[in-house]
N, CA, C and O atoms as CSV, one atom per row, in Angstrom:
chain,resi,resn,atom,element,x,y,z
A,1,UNK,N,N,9.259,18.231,2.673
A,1,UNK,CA,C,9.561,17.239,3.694
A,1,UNK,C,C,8.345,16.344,3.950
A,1,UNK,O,O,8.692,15.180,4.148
A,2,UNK,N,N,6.997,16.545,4.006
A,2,UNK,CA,C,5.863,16.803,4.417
A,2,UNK,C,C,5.314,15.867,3.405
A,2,UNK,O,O,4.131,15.564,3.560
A,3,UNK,N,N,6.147,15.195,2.088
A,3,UNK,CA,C,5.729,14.696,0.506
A,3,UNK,C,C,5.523,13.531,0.483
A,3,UNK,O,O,6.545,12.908,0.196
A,4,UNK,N,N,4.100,12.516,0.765
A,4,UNK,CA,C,3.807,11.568,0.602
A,4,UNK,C,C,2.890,11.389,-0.548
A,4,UNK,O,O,2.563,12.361,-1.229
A,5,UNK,N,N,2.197,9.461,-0.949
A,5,UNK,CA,C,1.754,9.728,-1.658
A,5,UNK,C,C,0.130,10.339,-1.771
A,5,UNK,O,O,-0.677,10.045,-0.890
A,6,UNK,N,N,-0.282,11.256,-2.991
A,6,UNK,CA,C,-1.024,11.798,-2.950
A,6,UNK,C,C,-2.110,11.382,-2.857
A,6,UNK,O,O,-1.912,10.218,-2.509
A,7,UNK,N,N,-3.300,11.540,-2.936
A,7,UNK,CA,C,-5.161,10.631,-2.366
A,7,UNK,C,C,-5.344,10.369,-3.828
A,7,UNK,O,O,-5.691,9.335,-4.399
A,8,UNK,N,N,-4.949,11.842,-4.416
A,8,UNK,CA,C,-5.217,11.397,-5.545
A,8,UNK,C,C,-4.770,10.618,-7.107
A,8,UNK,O,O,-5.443,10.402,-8.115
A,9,UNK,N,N,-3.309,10.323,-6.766
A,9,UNK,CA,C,-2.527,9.777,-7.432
A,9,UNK,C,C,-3.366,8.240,-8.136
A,9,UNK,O,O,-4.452,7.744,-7.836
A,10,UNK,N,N,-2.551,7.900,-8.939
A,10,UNK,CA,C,-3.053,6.429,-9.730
A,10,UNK,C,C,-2.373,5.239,-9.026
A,10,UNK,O,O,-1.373,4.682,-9.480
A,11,UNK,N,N,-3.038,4.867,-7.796
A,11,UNK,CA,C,-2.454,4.146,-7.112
A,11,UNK,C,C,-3.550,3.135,-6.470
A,11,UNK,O,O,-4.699,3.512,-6.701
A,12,UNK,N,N,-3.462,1.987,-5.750
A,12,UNK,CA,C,-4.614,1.286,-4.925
A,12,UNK,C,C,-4.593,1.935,-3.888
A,12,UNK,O,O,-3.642,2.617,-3.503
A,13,UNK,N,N,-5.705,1.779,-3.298
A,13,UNK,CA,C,-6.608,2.606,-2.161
A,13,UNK,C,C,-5.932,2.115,-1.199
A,13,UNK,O,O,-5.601,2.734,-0.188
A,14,UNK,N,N,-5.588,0.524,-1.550
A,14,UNK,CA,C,-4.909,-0.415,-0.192
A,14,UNK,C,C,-3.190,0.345,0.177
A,14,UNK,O,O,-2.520,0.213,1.201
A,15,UNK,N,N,-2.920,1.013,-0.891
A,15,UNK,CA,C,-1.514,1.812,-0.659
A,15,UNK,C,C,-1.721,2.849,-0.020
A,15,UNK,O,O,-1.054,3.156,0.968
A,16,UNK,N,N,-2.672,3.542,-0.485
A,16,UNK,CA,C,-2.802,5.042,0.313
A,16,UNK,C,C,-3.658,4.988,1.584
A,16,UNK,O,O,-4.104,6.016,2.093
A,17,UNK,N,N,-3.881,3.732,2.096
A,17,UNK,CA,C,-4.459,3.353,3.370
A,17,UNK,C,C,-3.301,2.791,4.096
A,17,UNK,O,O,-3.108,3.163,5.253
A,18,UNK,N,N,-2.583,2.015,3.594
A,18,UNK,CA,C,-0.811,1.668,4.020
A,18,UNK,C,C,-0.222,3.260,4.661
A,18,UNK,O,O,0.041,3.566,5.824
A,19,UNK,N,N,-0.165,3.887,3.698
A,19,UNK,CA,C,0.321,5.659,3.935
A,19,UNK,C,C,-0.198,6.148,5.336
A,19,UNK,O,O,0.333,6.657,6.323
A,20,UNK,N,N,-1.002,5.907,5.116
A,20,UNK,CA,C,-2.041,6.176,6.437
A,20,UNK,C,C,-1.555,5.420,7.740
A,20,UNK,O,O,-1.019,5.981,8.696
A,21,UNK,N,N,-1.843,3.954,7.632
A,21,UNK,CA,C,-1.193,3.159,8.797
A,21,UNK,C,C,-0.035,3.356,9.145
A,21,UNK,O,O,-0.039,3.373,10.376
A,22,UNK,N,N,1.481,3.598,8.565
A,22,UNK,CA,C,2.558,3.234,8.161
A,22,UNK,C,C,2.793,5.033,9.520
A,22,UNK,O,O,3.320,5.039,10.633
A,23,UNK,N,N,2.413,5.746,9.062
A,23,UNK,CA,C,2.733,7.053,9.552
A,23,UNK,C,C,2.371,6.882,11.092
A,23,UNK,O,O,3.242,6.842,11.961
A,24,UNK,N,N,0.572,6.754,11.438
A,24,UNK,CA,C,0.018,6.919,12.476
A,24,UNK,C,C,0.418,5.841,13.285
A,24,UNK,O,O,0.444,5.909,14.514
A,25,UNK,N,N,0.773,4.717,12.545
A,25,UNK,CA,C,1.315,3.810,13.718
A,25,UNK,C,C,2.652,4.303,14.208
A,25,UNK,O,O,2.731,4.626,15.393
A,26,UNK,N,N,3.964,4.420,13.246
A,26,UNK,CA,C,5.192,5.452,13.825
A,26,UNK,C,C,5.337,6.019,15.096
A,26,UNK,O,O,6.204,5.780,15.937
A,27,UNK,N,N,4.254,6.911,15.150
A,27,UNK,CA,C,3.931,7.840,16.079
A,27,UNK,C,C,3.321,7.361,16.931
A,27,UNK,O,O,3.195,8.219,17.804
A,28,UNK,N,N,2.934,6.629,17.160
A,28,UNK,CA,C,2.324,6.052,18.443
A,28,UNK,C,C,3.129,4.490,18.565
A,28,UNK,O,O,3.338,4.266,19.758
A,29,UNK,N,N,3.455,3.762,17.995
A,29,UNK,CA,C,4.982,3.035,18.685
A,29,UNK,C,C,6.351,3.898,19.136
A,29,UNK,O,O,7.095,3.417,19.990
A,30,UNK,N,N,6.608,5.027,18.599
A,30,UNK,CA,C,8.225,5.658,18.383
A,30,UNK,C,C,8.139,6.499,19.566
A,30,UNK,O,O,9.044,6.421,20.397
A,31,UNK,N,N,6.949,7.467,19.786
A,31,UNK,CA,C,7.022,8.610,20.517
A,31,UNK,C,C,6.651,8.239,21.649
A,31,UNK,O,O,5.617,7.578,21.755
A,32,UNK,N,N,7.498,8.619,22.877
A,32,UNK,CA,C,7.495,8.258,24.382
A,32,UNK,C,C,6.241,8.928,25.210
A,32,UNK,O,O,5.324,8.327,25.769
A,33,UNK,N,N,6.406,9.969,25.151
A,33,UNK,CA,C,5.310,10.967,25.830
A,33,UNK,C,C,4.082,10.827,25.040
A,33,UNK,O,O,3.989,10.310,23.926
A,34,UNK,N,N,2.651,11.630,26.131
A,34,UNK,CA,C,1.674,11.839,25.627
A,34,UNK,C,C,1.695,12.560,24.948
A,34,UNK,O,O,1.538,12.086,23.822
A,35,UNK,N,N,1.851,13.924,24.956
A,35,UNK,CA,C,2.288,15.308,24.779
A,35,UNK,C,C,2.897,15.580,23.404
A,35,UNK,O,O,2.658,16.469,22.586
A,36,UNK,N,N,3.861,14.424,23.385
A,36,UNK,CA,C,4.385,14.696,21.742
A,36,UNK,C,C,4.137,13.336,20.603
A,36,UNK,O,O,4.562,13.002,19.497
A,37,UNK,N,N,3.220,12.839,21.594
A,37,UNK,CA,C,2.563,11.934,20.716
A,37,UNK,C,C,1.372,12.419,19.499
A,37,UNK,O,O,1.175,12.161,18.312
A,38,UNK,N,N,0.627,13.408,20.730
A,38,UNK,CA,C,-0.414,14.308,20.596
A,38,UNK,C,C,-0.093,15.199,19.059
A,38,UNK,O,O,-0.792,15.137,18.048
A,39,UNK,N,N,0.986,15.899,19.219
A,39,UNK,CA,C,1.699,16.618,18.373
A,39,UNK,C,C,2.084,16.222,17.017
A,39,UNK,O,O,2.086,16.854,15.961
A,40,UNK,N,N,2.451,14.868,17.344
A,40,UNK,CA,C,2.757,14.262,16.181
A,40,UNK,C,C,2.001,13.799,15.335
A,40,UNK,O,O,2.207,13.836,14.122
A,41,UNK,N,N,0.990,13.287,15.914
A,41,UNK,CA,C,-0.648,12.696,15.023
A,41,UNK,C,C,-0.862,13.461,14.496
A,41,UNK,O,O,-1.085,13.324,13.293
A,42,UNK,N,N,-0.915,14.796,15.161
A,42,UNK,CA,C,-1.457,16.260,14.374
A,42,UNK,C,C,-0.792,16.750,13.229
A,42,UNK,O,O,-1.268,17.218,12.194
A,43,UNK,N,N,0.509,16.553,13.607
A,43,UNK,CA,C,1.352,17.484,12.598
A,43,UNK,C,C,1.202,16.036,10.698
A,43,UNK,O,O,0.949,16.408,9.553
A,44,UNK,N,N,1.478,14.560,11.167
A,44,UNK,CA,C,0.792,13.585,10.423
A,44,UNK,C,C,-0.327,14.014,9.544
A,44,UNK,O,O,-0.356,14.254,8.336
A,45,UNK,N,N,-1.282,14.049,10.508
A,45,UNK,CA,C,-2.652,14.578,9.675
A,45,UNK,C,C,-2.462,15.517,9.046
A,45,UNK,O,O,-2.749,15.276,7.874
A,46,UNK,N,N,-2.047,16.714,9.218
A,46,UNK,CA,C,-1.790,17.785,8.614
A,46,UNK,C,C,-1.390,17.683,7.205
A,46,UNK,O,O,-1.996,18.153,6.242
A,47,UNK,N,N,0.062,16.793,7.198
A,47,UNK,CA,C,0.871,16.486,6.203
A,47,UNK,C,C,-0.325,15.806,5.247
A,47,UNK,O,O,-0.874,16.225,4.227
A,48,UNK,N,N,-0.467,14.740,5.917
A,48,UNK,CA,C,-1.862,13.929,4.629
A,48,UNK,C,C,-3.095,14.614,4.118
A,48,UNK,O,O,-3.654,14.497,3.027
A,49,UNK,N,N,-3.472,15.560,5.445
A,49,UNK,CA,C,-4.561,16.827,4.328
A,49,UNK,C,C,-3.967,17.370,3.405
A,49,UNK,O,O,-4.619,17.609,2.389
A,50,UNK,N,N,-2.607,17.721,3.454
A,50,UNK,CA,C,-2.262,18.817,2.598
A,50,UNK,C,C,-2.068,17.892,1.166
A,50,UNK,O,O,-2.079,18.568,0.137
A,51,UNK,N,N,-1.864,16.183,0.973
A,51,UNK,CA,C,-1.500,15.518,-0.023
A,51,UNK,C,C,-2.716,15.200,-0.407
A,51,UNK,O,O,-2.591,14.547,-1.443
A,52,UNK,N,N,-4.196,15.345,-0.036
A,52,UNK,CA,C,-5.424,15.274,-0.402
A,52,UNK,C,C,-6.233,14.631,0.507
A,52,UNK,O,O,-7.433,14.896,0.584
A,53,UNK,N,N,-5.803,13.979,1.063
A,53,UNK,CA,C,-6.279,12.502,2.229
A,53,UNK,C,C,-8.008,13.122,3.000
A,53,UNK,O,O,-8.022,13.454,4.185
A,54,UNK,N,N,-8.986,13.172,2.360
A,54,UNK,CA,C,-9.909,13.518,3.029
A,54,UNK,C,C,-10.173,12.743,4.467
A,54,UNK,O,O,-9.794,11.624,4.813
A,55,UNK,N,N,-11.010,13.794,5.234
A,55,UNK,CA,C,-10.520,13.253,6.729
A,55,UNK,C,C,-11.591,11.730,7.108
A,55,UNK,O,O,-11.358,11.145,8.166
A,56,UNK,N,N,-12.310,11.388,6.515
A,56,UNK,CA,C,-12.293,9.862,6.415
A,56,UNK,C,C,-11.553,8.682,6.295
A,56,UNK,O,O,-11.860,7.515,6.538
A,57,UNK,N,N,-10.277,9.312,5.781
A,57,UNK,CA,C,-9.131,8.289,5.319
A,57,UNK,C,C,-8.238,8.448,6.296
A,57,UNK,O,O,-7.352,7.620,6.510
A,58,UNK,N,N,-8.427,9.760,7.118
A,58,UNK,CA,C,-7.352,9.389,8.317
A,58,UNK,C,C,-8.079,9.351,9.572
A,58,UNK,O,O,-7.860,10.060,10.554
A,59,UNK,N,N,-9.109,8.310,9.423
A,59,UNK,CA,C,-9.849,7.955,10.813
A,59,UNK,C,C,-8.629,6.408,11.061
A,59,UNK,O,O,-7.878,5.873,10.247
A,60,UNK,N,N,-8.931,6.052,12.709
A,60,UNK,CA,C,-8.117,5.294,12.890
A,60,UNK,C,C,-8.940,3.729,12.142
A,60,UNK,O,O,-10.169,3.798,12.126
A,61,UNK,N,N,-8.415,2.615,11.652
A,61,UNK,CA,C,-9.528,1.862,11.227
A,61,UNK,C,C,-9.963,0.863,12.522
A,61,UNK,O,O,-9.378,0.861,13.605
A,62,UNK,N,N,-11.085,0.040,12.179
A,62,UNK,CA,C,-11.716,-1.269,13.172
A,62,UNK,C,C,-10.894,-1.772,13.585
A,62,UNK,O,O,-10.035,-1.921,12.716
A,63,UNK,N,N,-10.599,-2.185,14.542
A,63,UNK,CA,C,-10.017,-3.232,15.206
A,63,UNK,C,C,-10.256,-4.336,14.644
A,63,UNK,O,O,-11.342,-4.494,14.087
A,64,UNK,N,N,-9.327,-5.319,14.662
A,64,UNK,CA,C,-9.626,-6.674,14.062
A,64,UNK,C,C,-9.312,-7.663,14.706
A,64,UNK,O,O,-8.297,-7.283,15.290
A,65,UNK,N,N,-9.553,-8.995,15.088
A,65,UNK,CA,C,-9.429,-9.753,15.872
A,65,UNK,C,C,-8.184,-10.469,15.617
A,65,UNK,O,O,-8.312,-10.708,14.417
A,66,UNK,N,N,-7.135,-10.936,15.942
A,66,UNK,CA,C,-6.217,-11.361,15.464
A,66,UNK,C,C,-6.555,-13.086,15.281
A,66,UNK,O,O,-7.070,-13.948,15.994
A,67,UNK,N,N,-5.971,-13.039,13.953
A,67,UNK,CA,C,-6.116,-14.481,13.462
A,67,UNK,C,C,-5.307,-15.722,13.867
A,67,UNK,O,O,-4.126,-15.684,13.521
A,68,UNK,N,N,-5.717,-16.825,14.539
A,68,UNK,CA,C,-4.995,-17.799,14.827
A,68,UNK,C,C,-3.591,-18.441,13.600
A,68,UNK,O,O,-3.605,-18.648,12.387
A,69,UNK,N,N,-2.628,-18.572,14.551
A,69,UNK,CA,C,-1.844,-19.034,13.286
A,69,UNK,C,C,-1.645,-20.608,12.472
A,69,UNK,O,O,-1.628,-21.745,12.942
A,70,UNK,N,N,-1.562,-20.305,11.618
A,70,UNK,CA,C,-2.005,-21.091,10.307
A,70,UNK,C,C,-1.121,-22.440,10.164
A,70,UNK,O,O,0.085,-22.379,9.922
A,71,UNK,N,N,-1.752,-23.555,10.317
A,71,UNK,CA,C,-0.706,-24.852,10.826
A,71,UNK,C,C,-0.670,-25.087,9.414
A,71,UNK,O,O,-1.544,-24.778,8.605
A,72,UNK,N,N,0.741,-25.832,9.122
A,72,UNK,CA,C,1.435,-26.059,7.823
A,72,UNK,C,C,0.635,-27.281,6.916
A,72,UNK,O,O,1.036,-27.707,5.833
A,73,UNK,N,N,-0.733,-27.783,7.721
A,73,UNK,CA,C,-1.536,-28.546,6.727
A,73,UNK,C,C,-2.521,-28.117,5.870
A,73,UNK,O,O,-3.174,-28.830,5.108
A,74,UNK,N,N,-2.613,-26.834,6.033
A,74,UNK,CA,C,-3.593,-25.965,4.928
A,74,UNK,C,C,-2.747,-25.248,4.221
A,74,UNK,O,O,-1.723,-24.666,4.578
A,75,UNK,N,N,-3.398,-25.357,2.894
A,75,UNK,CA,C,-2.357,-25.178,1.488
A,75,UNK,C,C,-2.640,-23.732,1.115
A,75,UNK,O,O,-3.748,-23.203,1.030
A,76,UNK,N,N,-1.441,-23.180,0.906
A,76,UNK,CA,C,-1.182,-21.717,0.857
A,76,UNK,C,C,-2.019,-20.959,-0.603
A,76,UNK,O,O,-1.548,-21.058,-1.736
A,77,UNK,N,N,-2.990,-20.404,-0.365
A,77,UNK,CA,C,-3.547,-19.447,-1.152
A,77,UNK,C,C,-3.216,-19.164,-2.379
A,77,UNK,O,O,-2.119,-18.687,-2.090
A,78,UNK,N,N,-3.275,-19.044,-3.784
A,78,UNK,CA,C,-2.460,-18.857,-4.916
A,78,UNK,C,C,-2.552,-17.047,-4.822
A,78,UNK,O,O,-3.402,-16.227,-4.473
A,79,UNK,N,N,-1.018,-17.011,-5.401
A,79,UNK,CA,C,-1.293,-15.407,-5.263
A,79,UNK,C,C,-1.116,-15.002,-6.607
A,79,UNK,O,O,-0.945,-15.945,-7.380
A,80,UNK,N,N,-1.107,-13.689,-7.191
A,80,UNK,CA,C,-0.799,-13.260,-8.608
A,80,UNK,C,C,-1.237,-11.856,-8.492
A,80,UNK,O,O,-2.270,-11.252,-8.201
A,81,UNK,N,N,0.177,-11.541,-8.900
A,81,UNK,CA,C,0.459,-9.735,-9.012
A,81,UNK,C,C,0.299,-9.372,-10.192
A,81,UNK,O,O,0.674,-9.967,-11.202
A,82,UNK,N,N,-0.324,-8.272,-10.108
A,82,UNK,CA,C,-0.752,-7.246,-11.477
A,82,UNK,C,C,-1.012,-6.134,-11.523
A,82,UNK,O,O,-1.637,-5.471,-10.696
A,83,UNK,N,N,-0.305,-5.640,-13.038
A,83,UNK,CA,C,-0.378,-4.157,-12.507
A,83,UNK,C,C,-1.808,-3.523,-11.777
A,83,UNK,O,O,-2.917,-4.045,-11.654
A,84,UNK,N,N,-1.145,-1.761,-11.216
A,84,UNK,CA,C,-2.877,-1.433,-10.853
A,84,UNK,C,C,-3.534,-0.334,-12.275
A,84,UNK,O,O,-2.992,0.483,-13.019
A,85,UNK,N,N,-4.687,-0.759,-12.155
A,85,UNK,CA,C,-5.276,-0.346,-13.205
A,85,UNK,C,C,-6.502,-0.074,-12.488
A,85,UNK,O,O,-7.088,-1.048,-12.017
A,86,UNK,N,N,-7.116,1.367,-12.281
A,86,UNK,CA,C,-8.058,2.108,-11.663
A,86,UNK,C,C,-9.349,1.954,-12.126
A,86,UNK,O,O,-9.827,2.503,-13.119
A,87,UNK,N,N,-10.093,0.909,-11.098
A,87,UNK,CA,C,-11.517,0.216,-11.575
A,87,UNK,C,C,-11.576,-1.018,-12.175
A,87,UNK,O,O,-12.714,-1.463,-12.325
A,88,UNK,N,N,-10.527,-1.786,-12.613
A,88,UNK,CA,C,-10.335,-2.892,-13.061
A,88,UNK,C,C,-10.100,-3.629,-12.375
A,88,UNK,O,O,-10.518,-4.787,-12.342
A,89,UNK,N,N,-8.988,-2.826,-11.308
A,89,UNK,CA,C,-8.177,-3.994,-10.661
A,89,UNK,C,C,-9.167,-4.182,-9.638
A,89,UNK,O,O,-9.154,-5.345,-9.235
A,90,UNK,N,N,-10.344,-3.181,-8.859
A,90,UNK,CA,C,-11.197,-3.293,-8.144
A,90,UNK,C,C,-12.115,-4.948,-8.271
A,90,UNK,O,O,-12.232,-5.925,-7.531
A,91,UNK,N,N,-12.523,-4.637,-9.362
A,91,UNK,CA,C,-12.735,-5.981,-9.677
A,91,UNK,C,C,-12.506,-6.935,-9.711
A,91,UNK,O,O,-13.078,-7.754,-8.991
A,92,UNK,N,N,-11.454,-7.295,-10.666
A,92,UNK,CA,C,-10.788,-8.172,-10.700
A,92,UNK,C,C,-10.309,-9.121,-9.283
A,92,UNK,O,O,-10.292,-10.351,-9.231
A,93,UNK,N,N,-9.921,-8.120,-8.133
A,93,UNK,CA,C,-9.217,-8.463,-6.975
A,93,UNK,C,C,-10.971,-9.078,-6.282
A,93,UNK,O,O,-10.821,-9.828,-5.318
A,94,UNK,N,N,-12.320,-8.852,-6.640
A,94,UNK,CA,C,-13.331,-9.265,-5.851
A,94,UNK,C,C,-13.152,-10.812,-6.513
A,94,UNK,O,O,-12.774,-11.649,-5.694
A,95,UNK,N,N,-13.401,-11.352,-8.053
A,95,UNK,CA,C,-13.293,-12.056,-8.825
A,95,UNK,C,C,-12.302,-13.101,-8.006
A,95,UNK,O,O,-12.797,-14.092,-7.470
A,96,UNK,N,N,-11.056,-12.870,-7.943
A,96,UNK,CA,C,-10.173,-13.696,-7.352
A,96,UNK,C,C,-10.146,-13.895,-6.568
A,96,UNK,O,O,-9.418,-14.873,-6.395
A,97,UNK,N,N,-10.757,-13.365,-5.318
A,97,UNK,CA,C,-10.766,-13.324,-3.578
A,97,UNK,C,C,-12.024,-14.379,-3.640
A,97,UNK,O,O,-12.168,-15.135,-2.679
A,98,UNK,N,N,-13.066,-14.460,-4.899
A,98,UNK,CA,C,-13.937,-15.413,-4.675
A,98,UNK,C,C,-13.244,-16.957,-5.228
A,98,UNK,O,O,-13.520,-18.068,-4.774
A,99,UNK,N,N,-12.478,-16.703,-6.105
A,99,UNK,CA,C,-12.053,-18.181,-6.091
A,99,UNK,C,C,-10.534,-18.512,-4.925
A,99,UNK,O,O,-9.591,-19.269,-5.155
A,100,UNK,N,N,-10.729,-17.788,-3.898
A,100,UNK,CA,C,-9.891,-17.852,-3.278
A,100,UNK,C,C,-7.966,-17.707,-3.507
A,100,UNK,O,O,-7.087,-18.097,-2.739
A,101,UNK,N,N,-7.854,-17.109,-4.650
A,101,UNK,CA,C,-6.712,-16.405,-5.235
A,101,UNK,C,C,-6.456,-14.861,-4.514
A,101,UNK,O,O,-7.239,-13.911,-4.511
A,102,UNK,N,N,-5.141,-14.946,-3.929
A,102,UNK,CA,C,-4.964,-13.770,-3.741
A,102,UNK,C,C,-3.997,-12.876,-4.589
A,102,UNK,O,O,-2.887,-13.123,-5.061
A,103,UNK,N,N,-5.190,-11.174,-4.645
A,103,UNK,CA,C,-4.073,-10.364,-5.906
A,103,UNK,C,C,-3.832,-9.374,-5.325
A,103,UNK,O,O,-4.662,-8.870,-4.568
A,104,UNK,N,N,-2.656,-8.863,-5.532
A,104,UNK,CA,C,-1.631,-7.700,-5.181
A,104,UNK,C,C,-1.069,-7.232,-6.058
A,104,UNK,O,O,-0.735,-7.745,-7.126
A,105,UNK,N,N,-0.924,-6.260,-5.692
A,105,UNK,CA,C,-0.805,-4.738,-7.332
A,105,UNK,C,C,0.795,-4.912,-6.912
A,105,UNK,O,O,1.276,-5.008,-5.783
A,106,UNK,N,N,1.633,-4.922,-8.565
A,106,UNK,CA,C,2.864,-4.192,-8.537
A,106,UNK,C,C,2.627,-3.387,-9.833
A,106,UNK,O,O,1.790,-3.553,-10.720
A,107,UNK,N,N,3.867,-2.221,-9.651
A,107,UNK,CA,C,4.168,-1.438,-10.275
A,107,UNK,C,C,4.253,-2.367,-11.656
A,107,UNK,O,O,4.452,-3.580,-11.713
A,108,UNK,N,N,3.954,-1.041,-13.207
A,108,UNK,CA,C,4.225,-1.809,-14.350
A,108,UNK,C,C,5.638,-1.293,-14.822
A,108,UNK,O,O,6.338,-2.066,-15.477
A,109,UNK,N,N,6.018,-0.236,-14.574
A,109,UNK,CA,C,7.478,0.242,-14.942
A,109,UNK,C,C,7.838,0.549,-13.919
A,109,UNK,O,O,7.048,0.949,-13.064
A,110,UNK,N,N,9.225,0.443,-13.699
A,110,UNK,CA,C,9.749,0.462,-12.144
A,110,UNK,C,C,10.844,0.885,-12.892
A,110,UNK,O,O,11.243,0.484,-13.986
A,111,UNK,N,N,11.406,2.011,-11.932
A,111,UNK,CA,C,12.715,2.772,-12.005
A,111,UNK,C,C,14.152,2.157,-12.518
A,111,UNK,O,O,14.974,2.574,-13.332
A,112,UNK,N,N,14.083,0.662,-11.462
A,112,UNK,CA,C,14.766,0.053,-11.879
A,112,UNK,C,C,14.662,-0.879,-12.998
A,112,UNK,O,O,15.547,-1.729,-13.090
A,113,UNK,N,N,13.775,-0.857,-13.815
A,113,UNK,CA,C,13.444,-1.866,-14.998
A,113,UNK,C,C,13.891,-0.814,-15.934
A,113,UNK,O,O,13.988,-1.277,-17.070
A,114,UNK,N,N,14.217,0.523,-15.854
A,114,UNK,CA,C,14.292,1.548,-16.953
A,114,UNK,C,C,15.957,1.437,-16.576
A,114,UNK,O,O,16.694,1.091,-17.499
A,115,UNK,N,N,16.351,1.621,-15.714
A,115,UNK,CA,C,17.811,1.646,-15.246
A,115,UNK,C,C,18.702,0.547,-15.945
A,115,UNK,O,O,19.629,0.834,-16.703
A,116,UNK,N,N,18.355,-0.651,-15.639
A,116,UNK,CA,C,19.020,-1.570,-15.644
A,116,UNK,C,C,18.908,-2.231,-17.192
A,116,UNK,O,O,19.972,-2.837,-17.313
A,117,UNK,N,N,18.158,-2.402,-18.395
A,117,UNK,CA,C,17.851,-2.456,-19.383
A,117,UNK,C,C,17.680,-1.287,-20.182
A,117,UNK,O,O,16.725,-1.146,-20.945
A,118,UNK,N,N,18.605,-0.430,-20.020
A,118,UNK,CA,C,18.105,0.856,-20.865
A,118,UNK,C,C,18.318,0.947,-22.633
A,118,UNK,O,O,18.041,1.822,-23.454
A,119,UNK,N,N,18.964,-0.454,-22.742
A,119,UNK,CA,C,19.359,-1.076,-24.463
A,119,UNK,C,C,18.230,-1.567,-24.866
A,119,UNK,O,O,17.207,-1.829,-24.234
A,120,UNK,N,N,18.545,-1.696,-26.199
A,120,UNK,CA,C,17.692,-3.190,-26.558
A,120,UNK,C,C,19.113,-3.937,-26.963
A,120,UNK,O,O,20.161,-3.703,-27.566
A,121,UNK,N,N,18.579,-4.787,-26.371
A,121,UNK,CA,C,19.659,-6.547,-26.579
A,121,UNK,C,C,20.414,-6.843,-27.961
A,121,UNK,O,O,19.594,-6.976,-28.870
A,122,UNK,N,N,21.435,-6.952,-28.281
A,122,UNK,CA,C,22.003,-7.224,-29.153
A,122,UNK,C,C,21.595,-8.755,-30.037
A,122,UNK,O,O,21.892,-9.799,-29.456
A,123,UNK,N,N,21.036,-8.838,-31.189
A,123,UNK,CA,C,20.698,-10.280,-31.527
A,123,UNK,C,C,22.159,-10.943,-31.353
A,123,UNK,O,O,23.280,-10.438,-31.301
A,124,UNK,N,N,21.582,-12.626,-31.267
A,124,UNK,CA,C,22.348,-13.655,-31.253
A,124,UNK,C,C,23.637,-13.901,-32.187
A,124,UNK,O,O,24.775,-14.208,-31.831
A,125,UNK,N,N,23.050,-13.642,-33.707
A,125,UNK,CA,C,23.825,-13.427,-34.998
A,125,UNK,C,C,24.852,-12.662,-34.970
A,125,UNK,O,O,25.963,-12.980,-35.392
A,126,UNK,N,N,24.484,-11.364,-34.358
A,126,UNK,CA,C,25.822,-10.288,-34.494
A,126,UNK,C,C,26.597,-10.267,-33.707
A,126,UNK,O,O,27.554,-9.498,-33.804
């Protein structure tokens, strides 16, 4: 029940820090009381020690100042997705953040790319 993804899996850091947010925020928007708020963080943490999450990764992070919103005369950022590739993409994503390109990891085989194409294509001729 308890089965998220692992610390140590082949994944970006920015996902298994998502994992992290995605849970601890839950629990502190969803749960009414102190008491089982308390409970719930705990039982959270628990779950993410047991998937590897050393307890640095489930500190709460910095606060951040919220950013003014963005009037429609500044031109939208170029973005470009690519797979993740462990130590490359580290790079790569500094590389592009300096020419002001933003990169975001997708999956290279996806469940549904195996599902839905499970042929090879019939040529044109036959």
């Amino acid at each position: 029940m308890d089965q998220y993804l692992n610390f140590k899996s082949h994944h970006a850091l920015t996902h298994k820090r998502s994992v992290v947010y995605t849970h601890t925020n839950r629990a502190q928007q969803y749960v009414t009381t102190a008491e089982d708020k308390k409970s719930e963080l705990a039982h959270v943490h628990n779950a993410l020690r047991a998937n590897g999450y050393p307890e640095l990764a489930l500190a709460p992070p910095p606060s951040r100042a919220k950013r003014p919103p963005s009037t429609n005369n500044n031109p939208q950022r170029p973005m470009l997705g690519l797979p993740y590739k462990a130590g490359l993409s580290e790079q790569l994503g500094r590389i592009y953040k300096s020419h002001n390109i933003h990169m975001y990891h997708k999956p290279a085989n996806t469940f549904h790319l195996m599902v839905v194409y499970p042929k090879n294509k019939t040529p044109k001729e036959h």
